[in-house]
N, CA, C and O atoms as a Tinker XYZ file with bonds, in Angstrom:
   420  protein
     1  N    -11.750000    1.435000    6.031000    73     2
     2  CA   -10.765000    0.886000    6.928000    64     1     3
     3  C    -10.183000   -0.411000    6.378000    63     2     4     5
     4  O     -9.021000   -0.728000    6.634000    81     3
     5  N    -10.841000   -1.028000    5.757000    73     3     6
     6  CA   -10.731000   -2.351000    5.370000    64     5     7
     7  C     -9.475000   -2.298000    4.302000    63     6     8     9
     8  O     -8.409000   -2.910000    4.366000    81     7
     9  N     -9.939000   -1.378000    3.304000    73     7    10
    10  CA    -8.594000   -0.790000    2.096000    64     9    11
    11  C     -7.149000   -0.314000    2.829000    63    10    12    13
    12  O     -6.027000   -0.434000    2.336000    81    11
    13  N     -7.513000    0.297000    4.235000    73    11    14
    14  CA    -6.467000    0.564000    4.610000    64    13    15
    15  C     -5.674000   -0.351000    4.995000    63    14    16    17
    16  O     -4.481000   -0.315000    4.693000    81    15
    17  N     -6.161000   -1.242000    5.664000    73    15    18
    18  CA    -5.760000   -2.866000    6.071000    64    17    19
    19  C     -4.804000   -3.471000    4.932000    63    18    20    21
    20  O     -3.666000   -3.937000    4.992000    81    19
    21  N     -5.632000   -3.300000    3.957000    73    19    22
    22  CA    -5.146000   -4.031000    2.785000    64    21    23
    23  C     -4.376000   -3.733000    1.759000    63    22    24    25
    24  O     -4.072000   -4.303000    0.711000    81    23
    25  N     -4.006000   -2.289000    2.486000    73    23    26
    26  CA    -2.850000   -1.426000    1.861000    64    25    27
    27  C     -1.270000   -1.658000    2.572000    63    26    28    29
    28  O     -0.134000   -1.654000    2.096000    81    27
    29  N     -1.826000   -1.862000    3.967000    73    27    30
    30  CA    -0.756000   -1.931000    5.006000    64    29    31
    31  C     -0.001000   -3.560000    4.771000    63    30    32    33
    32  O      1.156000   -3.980000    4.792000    81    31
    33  N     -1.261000   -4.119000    4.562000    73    31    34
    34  CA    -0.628000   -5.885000    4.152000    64    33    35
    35  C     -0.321000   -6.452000    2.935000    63    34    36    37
    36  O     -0.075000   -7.632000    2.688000    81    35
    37  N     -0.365000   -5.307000    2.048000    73    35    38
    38  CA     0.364000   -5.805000    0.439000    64    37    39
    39  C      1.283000   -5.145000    0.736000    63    38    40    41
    40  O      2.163000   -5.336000   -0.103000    81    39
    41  N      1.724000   -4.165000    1.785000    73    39    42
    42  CA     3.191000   -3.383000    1.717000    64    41    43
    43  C      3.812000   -4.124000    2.122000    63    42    44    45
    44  O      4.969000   -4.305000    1.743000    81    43
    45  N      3.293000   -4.722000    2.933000    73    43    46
    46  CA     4.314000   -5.797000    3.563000    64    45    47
    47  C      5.016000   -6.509000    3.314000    63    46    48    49
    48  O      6.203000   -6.644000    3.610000    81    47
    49  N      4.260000   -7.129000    2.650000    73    47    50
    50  CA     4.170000   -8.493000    1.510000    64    49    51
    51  C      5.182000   -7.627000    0.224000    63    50    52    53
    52  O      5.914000   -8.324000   -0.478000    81    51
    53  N      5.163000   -6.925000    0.125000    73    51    54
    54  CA     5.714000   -6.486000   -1.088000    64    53    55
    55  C      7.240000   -5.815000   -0.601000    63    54    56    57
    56  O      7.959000   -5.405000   -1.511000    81    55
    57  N      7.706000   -5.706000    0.734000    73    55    58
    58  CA     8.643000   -5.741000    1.310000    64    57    59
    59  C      9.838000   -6.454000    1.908000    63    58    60    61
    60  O     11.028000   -6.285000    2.176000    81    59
    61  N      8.251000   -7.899000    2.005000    73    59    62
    62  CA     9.124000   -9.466000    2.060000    64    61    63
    63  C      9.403000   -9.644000    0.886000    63    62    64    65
    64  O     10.623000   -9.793000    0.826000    81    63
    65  N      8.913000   -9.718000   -0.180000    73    63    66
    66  CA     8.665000  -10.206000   -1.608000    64    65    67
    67  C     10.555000   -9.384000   -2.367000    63    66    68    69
    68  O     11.341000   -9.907000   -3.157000    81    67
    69  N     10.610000   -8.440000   -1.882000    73    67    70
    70  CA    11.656000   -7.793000   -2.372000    64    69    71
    71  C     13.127000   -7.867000   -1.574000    63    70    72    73
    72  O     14.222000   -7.454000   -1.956000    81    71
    73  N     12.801000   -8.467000   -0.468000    73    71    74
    74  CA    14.074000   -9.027000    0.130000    64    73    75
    75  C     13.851000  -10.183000    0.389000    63    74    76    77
    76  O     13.737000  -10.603000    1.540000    81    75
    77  N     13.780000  -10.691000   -0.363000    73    75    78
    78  CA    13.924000  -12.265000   -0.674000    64    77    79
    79  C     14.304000  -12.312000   -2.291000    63    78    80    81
    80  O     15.187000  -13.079000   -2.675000    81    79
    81  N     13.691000  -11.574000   -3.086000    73    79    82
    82  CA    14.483000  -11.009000   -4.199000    64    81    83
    83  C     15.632000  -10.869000   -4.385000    63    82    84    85
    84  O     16.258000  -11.162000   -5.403000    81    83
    85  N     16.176000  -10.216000   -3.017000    73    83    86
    86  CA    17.434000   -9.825000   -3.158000    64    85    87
    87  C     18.558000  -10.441000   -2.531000    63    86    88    89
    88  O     19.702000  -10.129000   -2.859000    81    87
    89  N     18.298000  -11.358000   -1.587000    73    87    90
    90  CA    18.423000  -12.832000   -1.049000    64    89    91
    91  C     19.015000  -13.253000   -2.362000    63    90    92    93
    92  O     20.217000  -13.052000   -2.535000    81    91
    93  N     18.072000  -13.992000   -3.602000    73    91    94
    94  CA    18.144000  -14.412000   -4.393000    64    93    95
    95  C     19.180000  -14.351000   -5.843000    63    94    96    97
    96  O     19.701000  -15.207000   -6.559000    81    95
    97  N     19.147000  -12.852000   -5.819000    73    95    98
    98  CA    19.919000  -12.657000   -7.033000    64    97    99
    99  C     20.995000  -12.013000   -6.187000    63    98   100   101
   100  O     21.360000  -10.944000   -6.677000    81    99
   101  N     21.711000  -12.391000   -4.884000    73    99   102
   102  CA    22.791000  -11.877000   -4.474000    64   101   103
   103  C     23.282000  -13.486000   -4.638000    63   102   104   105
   104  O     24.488000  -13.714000   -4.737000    81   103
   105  N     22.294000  -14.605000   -4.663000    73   103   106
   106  CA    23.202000  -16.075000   -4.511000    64   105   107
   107  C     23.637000  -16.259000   -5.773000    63   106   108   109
   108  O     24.490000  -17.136000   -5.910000    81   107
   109  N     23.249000  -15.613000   -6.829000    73   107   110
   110  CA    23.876000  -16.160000   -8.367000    64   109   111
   111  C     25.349000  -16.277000   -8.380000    63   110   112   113
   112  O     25.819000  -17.105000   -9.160000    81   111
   113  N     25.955000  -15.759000   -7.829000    73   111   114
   114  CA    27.410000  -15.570000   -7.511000    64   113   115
   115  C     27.948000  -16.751000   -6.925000    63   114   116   117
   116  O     28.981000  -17.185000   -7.434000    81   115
   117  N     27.471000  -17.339000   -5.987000    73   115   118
   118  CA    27.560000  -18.755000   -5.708000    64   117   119
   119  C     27.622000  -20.267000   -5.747000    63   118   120   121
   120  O     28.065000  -21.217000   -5.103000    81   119
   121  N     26.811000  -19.928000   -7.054000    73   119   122
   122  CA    26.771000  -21.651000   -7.524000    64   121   123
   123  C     27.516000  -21.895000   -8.190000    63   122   124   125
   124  O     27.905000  -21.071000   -9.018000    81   123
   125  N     27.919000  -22.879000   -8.121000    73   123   126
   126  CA    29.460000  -23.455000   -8.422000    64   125   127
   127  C     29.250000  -24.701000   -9.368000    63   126   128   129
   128  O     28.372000  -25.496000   -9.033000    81   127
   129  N     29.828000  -24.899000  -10.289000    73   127   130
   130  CA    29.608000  -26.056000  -11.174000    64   129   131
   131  C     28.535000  -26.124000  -11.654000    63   130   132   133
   132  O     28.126000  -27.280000  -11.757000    81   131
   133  N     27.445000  -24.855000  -12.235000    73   131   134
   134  CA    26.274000  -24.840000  -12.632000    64   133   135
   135  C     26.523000  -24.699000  -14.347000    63   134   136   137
   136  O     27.350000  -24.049000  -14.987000    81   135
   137  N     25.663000  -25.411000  -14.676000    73   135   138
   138  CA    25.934000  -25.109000  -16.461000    64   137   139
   139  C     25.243000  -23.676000  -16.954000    63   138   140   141
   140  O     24.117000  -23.412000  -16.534000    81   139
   141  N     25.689000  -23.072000  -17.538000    73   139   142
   142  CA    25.175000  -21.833000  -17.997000    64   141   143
   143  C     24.139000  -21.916000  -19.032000    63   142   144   145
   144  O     23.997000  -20.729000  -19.327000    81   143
   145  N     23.632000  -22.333000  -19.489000    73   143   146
   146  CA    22.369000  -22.488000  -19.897000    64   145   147
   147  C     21.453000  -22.086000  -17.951000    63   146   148   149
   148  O     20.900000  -21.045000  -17.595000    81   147
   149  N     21.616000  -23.106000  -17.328000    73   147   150
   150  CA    20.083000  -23.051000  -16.292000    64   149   151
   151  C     20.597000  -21.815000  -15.363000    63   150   152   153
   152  O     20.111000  -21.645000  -14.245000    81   151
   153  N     21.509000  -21.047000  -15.838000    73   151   154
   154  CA    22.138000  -20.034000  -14.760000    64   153   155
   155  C     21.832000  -18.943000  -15.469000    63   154   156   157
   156  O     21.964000  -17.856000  -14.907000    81   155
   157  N     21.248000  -19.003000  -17.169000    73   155   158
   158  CA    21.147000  -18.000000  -17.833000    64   157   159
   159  C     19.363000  -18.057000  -17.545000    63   158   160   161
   160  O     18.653000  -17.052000  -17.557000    81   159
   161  N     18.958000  -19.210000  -17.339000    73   159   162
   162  CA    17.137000  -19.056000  -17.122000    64   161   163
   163  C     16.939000  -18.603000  -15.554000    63   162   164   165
   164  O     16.021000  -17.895000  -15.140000    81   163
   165  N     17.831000  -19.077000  -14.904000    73   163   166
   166  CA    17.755000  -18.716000  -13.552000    64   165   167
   167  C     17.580000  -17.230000  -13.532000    63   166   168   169
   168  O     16.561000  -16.835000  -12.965000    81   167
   169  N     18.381000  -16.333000  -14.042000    73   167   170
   170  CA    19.055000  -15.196000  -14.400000    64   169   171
   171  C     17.843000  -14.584000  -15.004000    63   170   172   173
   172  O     17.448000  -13.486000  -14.613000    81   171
   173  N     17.163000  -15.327000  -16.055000    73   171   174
   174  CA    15.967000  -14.496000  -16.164000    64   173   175
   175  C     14.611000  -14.617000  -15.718000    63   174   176   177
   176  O     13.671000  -14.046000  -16.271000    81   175
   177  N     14.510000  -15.382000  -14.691000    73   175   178
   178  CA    13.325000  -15.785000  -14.254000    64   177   179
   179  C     13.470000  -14.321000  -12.860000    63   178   180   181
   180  O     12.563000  -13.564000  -12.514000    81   179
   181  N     14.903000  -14.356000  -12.346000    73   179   182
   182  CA    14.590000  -13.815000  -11.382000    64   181   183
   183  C     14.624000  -12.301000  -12.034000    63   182   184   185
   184  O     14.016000  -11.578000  -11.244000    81   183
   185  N     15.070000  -11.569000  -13.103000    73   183   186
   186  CA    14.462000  -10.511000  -13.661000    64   185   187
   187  C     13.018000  -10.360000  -14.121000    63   186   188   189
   188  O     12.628000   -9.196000  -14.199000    81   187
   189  N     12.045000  -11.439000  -14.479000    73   187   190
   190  CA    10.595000  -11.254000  -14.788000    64   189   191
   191  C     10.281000  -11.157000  -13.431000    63   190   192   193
   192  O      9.444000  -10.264000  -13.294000    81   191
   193  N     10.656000  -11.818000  -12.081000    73   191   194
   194  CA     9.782000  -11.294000  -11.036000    64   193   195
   195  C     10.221000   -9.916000  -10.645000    63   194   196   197
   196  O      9.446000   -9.050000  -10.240000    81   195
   197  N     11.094000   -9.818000  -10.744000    73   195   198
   198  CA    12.196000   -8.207000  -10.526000    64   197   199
   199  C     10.901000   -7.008000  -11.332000    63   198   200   201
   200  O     10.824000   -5.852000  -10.915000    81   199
   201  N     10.297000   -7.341000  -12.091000    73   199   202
   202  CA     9.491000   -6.486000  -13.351000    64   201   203
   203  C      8.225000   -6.470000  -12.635000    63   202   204   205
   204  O      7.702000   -5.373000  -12.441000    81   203
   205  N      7.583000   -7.667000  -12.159000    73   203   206
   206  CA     6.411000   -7.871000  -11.831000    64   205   207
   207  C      6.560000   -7.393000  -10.476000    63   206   208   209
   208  O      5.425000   -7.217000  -10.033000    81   207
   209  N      7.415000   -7.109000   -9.632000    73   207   210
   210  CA     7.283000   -6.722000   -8.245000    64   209   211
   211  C      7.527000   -5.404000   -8.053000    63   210   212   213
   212  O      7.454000   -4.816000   -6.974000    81   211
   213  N      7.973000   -4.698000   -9.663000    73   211   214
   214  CA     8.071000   -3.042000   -9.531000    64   213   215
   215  C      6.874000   -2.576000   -9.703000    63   214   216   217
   216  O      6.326000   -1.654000   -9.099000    81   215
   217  N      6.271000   -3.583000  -10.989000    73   215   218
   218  CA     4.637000   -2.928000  -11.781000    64   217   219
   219  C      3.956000   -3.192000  -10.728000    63   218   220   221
   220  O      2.867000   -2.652000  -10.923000    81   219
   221  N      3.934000   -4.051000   -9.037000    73   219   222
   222  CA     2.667000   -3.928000   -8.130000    64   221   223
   223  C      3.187000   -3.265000   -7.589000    63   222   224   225
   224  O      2.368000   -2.564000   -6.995000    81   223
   225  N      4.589000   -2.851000   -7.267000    73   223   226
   226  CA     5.031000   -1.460000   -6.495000    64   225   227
   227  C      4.255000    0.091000   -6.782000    63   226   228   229
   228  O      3.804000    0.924000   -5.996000    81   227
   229  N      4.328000    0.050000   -8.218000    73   227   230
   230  CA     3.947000    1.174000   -8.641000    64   229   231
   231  C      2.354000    1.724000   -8.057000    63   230   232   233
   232  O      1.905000    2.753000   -7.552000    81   231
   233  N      1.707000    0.060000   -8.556000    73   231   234
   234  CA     0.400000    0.596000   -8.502000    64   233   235
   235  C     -0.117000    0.409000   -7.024000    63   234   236   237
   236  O     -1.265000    0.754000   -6.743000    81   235
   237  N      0.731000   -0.140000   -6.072000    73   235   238
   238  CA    -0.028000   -0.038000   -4.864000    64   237   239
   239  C      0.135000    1.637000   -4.162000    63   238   240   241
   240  O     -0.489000    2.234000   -3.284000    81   239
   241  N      1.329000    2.007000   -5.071000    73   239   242
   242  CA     1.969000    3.335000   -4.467000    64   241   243
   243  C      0.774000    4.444000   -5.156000    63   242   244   245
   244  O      0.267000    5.386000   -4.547000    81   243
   245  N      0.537000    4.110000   -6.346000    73   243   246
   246  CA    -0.848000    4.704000   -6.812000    64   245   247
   247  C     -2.152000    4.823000   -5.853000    63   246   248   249
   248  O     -2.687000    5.890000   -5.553000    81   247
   249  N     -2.501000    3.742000   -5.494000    73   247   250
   250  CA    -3.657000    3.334000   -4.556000    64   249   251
   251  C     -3.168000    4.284000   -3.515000    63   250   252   253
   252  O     -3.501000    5.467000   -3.582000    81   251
   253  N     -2.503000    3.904000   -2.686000    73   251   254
   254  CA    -2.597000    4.511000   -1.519000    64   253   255
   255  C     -1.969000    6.154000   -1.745000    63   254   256   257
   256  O     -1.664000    6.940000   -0.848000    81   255
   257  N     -1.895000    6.361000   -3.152000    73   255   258
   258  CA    -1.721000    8.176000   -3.202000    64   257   259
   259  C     -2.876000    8.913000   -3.404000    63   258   260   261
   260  O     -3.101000   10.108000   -3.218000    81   259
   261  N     -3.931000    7.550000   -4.025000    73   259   262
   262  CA    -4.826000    8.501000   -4.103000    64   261   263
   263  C     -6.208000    7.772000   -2.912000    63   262   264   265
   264  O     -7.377000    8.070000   -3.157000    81   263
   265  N     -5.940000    7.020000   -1.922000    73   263   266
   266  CA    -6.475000    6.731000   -0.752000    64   265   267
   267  C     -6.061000    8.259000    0.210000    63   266   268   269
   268  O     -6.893000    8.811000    0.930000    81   267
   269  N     -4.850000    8.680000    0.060000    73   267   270
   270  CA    -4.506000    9.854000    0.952000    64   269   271
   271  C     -4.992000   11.148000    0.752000    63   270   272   273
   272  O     -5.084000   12.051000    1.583000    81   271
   273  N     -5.451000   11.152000   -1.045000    73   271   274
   274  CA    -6.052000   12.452000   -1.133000    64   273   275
   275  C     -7.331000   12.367000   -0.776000    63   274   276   277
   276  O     -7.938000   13.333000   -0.312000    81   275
   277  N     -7.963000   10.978000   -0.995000    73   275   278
   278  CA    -9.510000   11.345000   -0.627000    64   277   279
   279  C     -9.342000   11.394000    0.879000    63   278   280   281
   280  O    -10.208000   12.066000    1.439000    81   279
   281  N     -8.594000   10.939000    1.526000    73   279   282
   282  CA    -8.686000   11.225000    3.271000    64   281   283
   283  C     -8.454000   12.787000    3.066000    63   282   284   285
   284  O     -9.468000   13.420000    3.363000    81   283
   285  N     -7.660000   13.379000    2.746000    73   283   286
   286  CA    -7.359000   14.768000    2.767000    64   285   287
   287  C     -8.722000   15.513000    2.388000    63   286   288   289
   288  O     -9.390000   16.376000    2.956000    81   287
   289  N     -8.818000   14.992000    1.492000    73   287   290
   290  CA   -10.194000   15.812000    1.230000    64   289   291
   291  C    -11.303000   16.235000    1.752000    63   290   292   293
   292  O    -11.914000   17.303000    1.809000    81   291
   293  N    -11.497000   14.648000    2.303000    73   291   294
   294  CA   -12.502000   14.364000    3.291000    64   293   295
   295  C    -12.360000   15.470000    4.708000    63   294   296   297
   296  O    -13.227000   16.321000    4.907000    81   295
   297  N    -11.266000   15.328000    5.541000    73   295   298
   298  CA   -10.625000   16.374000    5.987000    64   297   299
   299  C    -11.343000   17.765000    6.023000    63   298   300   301
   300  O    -12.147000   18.302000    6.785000    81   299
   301  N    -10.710000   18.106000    4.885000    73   299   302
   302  CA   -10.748000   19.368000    4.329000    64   301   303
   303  C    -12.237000   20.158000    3.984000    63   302   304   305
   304  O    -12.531000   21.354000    3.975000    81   303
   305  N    -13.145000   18.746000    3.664000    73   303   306
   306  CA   -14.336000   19.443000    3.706000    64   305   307
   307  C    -15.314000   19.128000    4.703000    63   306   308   309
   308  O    -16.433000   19.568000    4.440000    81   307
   309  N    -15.193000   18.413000    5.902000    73   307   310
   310  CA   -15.449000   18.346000    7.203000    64   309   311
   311  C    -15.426000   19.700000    7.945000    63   310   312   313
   312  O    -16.292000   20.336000    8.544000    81   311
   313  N    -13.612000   19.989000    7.586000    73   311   314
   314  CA   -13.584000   21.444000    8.572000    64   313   315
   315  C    -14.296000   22.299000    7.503000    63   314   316   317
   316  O    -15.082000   22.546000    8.417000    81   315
   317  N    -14.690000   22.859000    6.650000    73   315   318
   318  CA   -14.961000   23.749000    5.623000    64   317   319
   319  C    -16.835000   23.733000    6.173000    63   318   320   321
   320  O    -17.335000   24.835000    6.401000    81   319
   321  N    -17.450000   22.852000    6.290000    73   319   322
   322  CA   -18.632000   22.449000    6.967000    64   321   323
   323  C    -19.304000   22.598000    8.309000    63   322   324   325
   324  O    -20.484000   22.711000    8.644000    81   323
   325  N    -17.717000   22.548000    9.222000    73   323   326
   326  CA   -18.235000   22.519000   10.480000    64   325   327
   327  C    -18.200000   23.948000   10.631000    63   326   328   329
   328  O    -19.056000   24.335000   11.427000    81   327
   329  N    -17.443000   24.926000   10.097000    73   327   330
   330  CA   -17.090000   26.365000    9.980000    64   329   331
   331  C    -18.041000   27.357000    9.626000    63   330   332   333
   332  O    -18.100000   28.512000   10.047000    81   331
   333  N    -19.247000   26.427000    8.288000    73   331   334
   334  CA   -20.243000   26.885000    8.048000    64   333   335
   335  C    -21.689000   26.489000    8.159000    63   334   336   337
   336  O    -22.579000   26.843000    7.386000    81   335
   337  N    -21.877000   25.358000    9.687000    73   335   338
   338  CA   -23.414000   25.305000    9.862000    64   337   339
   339  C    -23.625000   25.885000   10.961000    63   338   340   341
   340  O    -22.781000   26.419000   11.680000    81   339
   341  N    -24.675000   25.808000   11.119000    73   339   342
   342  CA   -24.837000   26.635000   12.605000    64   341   343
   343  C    -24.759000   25.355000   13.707000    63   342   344   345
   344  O    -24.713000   24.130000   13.585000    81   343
   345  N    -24.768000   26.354000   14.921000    73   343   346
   346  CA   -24.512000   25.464000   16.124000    64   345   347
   347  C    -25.241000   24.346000   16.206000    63   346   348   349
   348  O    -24.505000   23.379000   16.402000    81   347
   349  N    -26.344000   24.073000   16.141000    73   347   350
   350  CA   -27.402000   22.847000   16.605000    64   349   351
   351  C    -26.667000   21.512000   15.440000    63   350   352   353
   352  O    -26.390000   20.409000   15.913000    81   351
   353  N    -26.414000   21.839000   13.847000    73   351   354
   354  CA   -25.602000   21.112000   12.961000    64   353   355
   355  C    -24.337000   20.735000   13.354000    63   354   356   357
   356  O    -23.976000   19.604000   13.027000    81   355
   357  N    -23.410000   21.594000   14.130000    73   355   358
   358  CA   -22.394000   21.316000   14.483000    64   357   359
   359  C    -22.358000   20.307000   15.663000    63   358   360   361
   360  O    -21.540000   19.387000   15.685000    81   359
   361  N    -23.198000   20.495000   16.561000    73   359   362
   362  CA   -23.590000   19.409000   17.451000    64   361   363
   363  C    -23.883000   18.430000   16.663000    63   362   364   365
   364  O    -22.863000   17.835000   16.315000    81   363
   365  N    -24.848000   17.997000   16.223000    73   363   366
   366  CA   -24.961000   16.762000   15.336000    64   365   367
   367  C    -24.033000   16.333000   14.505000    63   366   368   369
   368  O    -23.954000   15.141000   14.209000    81   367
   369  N    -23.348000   17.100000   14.104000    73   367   370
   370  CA   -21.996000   16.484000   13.158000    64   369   371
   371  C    -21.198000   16.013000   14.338000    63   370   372   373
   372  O    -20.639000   14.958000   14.036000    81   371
   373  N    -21.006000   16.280000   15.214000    73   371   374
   374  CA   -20.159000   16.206000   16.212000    64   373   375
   375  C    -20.275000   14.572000   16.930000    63   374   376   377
   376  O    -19.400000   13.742000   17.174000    81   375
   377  N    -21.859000   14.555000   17.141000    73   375   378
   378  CA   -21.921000   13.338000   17.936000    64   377   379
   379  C    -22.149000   12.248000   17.050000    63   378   380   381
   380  O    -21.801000   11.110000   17.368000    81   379
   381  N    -22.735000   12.512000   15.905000    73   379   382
   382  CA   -21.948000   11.614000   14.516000    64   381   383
   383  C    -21.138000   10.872000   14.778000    63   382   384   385
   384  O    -21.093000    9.695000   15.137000    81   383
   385  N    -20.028000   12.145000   14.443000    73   383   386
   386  CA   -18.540000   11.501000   14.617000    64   385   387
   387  C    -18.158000   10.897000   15.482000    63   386   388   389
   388  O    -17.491000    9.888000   15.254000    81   387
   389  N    -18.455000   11.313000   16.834000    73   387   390
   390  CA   -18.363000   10.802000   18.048000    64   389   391
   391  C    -18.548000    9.541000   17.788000    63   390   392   393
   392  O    -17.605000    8.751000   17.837000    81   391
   393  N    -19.984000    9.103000   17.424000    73   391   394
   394  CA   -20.648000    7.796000   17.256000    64   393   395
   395  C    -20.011000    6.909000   16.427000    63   394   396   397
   396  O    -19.618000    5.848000   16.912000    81   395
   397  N    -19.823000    7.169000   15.165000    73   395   398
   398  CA   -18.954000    6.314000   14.285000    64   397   399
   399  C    -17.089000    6.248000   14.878000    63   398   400   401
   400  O    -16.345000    5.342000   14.503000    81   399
   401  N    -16.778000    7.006000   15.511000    73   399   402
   402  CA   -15.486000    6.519000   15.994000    64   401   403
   403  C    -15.683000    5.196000   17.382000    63   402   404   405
   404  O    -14.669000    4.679000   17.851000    81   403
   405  N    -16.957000    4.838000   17.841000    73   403   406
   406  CA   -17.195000    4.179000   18.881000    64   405   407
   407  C    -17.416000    2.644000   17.850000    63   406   408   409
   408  O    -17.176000    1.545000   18.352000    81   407
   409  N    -17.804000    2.753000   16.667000    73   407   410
   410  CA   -18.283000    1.809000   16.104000    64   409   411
   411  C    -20.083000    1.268000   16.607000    63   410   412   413
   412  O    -20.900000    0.380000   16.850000    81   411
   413  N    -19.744000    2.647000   16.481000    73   411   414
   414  CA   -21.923000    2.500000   16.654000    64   413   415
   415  C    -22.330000    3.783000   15.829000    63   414   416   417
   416  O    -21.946000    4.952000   15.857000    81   415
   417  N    -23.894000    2.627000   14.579000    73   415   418
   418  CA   -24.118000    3.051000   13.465000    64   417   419
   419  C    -25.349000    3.218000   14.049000    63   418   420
   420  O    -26.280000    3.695000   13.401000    81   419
């Protein structure tokens, strides 16, 4: 749960992070009487974060693709389990689950 948390709050962050980006390199157009030298570093400073905010794009999009398969999986071999124990197991898997969705271990 905790990864999931922390999937949901780097998206975020990585949502602010990219419109404010774009905030940014929409004002280059604006400055007026700037010498081109600090408009050409300006210019590339805001392309190295432009780089660095795709490469944590990528890999958070990684993380949480493969956070979704192990949920799927998990899933998948829950029902595959409950299909094949017998009844008294299925009860116990049951109130398990029951139990850990209450937050009692």
């Amino acid at each position: 749960m905790n990864d999931l948390a922390e999937i949901v709050a780097m998206d975020l962050l990585d949502a602010l992070a990219q419109q404010y980006y774009g905030y940014a390199s929409r004002g280059v157009g604006t400055f007026q009487n700037a010498n081109e030298e600090a408009l050409s570093q300006w210019r590339d400073q805001i392309n190295s974060v432009r780089q660095v905010l795709d490469t944590y794009s990528q890999g958070m999009k990684l993380r949480l693709d493969r956070t979704q398969h192990v949920v799927q999986r998990a899933v998948f071999l829950e029902g595959t389990l409950r299909n094949n124990l017998s009844p008294q197991m299925s009860a116990a898997l049951s109130f398990s689950t029951s139990l850990s969705r209450q937050g009692i271990q």
